[in-house]
C-alpha positions as CSV (number, residue, x, y, z in Angstrom):
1,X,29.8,-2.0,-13.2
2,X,27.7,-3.7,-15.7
3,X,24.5,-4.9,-14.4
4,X,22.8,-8.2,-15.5
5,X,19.2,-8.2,-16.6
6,X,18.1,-9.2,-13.4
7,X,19.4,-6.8,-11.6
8,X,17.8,-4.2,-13.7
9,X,14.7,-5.3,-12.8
10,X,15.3,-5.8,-9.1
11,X,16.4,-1.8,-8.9
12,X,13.3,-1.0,-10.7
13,X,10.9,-2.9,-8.9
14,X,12.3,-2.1,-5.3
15,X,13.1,1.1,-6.6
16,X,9.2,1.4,-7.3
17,X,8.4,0.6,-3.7
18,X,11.0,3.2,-3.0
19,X,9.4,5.8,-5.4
20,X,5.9,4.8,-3.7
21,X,7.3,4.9,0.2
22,X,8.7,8.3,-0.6
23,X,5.6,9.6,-2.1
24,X,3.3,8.4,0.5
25,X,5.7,10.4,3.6
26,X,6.0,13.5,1.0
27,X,1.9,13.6,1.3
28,X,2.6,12.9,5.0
29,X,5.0,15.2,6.1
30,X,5.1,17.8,3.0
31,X,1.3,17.5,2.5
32,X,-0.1,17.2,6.1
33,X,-2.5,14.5,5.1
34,X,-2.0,11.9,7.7
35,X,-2.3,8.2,7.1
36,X,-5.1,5.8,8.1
37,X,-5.1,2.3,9.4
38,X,-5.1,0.6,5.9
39,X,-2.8,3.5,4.2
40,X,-0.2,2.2,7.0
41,X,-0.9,-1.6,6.1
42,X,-0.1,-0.6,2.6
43,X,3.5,0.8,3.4
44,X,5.1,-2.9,5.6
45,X,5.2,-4.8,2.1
46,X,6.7,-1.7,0.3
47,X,9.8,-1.8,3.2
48,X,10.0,-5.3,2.7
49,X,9.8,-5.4,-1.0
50,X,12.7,-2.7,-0.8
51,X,14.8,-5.2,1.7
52,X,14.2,-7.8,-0.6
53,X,15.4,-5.5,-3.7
54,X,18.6,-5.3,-1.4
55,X,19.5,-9.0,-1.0
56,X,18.5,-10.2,-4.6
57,X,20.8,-7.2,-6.2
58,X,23.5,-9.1,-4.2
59,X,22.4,-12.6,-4.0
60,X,21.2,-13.7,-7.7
61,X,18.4,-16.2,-8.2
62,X,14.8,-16.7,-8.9
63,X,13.8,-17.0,-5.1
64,X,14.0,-13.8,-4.1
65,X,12.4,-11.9,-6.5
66,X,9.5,-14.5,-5.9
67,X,9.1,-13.2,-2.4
68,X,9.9,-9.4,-3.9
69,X,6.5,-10.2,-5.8
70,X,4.5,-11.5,-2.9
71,X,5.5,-8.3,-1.8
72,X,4.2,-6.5,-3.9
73,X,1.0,-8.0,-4.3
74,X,0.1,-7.9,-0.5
75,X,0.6,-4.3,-1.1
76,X,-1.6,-4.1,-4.3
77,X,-4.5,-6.7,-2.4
78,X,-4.4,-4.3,0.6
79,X,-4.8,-1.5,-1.8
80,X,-7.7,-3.0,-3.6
81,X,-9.2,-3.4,-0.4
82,X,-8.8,0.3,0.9
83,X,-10.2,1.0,-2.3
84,X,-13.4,-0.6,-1.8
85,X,-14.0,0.3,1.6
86,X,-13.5,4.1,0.1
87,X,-15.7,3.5,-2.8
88,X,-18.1,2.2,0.1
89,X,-18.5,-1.4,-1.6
90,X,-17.7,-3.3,1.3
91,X,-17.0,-2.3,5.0
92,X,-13.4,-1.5,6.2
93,X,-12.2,-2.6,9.7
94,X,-14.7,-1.5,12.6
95,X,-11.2,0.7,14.0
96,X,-11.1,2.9,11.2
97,X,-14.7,3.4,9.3
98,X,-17.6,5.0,10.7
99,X,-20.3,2.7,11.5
100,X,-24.3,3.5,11.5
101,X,-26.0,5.4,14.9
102,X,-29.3,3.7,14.6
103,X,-30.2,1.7,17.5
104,X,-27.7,3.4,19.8
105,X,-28.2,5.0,23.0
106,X,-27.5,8.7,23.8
107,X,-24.4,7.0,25.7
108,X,-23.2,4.6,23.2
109,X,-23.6,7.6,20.6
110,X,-21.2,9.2,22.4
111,X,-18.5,6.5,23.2
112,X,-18.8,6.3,19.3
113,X,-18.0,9.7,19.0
114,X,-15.2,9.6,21.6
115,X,-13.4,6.7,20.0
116,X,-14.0,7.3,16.2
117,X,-10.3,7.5,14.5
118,X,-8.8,10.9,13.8
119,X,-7.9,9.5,10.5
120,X,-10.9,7.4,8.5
121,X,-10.4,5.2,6.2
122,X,-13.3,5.6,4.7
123,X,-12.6,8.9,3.2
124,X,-10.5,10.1,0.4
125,X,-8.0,12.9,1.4
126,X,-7.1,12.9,-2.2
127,X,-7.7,11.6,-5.3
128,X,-6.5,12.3,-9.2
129,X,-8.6,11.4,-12.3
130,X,-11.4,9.8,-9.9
131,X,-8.8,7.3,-8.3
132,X,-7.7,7.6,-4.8
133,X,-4.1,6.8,-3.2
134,X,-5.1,3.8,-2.6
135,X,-6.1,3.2,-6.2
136,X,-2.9,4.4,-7.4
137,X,-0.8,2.3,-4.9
138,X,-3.3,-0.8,-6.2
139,X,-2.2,-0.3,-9.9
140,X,1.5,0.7,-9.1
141,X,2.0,-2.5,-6.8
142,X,0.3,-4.8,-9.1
143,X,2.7,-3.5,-11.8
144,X,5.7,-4.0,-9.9
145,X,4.5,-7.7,-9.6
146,X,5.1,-8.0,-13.1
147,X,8.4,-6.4,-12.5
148,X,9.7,-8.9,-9.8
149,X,8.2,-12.0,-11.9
150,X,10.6,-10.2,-15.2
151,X,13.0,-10.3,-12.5
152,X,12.3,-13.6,-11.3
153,X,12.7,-15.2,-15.0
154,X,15.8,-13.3,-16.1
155,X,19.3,-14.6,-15.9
């Protein structure tokens, strides 16, 4: 079976959301680091991007490796934004960040306490050359992007 250009890049840019997917449950379930609110966020565009990769192998055009992109940017945006709320340069959501105890009461101190997430994501579980899994997913999504655009403009 000889593939067309197109369909080179669509295996390699859903393949990359593969790759990523499978990396992210081997930290989960090899690894035992459990996933956070925003490290979940970050998986739905992978699936769908990998969906996507499915249809366009089969179904040739420039539509669908449009949407493969948009994808992969959510998932690259969402990353960007895990990163910052890491790198403590802008506040994550309220359900998964530790928020400030001044001002609080002995009882609302401890209703904090008793509903603070098991996972935060706040904190980096791991990280390689100073970048976080977030990071990496960030710069890995964003270069799949260019990957569904190639995709996109081949014929």
């Amino acid at each position: 079976m000889n593939l067309t250009a197109q369909q080179k890049l669509i295996v390699l840019a859903a393949g990359g959301s593969a790759a990523l997917m499978l990396g992210a449950l081997g930290f989960q379930y090899i690894g035992g680091m459990a996933p956070c609110k925003l490290c979940i966020w970050q998986r739905y565009p992978h699936v769908i991007a990998i969906m996507i990769g499915l249809l366009a192998f089969w179904l040739p055009g420039r539509i669908l490796p449009f949407f493969g992109a948009l994808a992969a940017l959510t998932t690259g945006v969402i990353g960007l934004y895990h990163t910052g709320v890491e790198r403590d340069w802008w506040q994550g959501p309220t359900s998964c960040t530790s928020s400030g105890t001044s001002g609080l009461s002995t009882n609302e101190l401890l209703d904090q306490i008793m509903n603070a997430p098991l996972i935060r994501c706040d904190e980096v579980p791991w990280e390689m050359f100073s970048l976080s899994m977030a990071s990496w997913n960030a710069i890995a999504s964003l270069a799949l992007v260019g990957l569904w655009l190639l995709a996109a403009r081949a014929r």
